[in-house]
C-alpha positions as CSV (number, residue, x, y, z in Angstrom):
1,X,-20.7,-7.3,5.1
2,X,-20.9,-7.6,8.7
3,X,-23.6,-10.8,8.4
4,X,-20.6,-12.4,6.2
5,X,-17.9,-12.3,8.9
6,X,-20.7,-13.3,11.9
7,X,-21.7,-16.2,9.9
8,X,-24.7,-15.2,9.8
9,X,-27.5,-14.4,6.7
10,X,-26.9,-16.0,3.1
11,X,-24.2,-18.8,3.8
12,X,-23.0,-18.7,-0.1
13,X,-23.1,-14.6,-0.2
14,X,-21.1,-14.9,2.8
15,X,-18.6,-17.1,1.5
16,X,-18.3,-14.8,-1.6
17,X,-18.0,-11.6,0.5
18,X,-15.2,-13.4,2.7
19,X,-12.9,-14.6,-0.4
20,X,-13.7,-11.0,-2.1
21,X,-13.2,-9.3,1.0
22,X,-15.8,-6.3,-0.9
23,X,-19.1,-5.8,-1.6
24,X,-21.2,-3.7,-4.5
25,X,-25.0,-3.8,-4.2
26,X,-27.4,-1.4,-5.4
27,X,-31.0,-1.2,-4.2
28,X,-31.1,-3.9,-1.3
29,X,-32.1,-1.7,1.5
30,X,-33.5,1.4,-0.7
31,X,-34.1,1.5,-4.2
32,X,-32.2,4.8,-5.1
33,X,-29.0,4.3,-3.5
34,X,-26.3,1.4,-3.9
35,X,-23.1,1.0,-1.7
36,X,-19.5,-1.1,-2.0
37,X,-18.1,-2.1,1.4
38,X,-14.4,-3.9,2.7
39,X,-13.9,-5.3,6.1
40,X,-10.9,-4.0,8.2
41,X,-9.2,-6.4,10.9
42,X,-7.8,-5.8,14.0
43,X,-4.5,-6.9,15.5
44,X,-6.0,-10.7,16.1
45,X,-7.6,-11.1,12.6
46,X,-11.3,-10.2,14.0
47,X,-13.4,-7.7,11.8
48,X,-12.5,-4.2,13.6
49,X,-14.9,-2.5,11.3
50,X,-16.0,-1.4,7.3
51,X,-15.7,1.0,5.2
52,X,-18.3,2.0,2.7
53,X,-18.7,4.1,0.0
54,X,-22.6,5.2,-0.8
55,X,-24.0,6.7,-3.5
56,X,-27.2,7.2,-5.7
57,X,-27.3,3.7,-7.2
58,X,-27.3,5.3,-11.4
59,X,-23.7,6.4,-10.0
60,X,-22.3,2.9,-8.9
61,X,-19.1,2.2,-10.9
62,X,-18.4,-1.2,-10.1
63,X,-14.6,-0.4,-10.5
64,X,-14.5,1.5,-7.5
65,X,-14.7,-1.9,-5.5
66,X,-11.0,-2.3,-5.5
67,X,-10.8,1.0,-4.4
68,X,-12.7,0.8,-1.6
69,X,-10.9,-3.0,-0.7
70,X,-7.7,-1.3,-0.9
71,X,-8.7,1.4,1.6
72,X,-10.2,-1.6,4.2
73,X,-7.1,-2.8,3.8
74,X,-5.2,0.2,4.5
75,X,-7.1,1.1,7.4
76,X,-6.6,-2.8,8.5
77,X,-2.5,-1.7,8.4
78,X,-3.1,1.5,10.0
79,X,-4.6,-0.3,12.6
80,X,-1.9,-3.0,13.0
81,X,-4.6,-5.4,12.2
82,X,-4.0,-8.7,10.1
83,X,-6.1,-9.8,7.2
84,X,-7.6,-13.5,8.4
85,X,-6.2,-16.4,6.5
86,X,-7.5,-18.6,4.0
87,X,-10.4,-18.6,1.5
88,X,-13.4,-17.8,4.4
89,X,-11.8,-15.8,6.7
């Protein structure tokens, strides 16, 4: 999540994770667990953060993604921070 907002890592994943604005992947940094992540902006529009939801990865319910973008996105208000504009951030 954080490589996708740094232009950094997979240029295509990034692009995806920007327009999404979340994240579900199971088993990319350990086998048994899986995690869905949303960015939350600051006051400028710069990534202030991310919030992420772990679990064992048998437990991953990819409905819980809009969940979790809803609470970046919360937190993003909370923060008086703006979601960036346009399809890439």
């Amino acid at each position: 999540m954080l490589q996708a907002y740094c232009h950094e890592g997979d240029e295509a994943l990034g692009q995806h994770i920007r327009r999404q604005q979340v994240i579900a992947l199971a088993g990319d940094r350990d086998p048994q667990l899986a995690g869905i992540a949303a960015p939350v902006f600051g006051p400028s529009g710069q990534l202030a953060g991310v919030v992420t939801l772990t679990m064992p990865r048998e437990r991953l319910d990819p409905a819980w993604a809009e969940i979790v973008r809803n609470s970046g996105r919360i937190l993003t208000r909370y923060l008086g921070g703006i979601e960036p504009g346009g399809a890439d951030g």
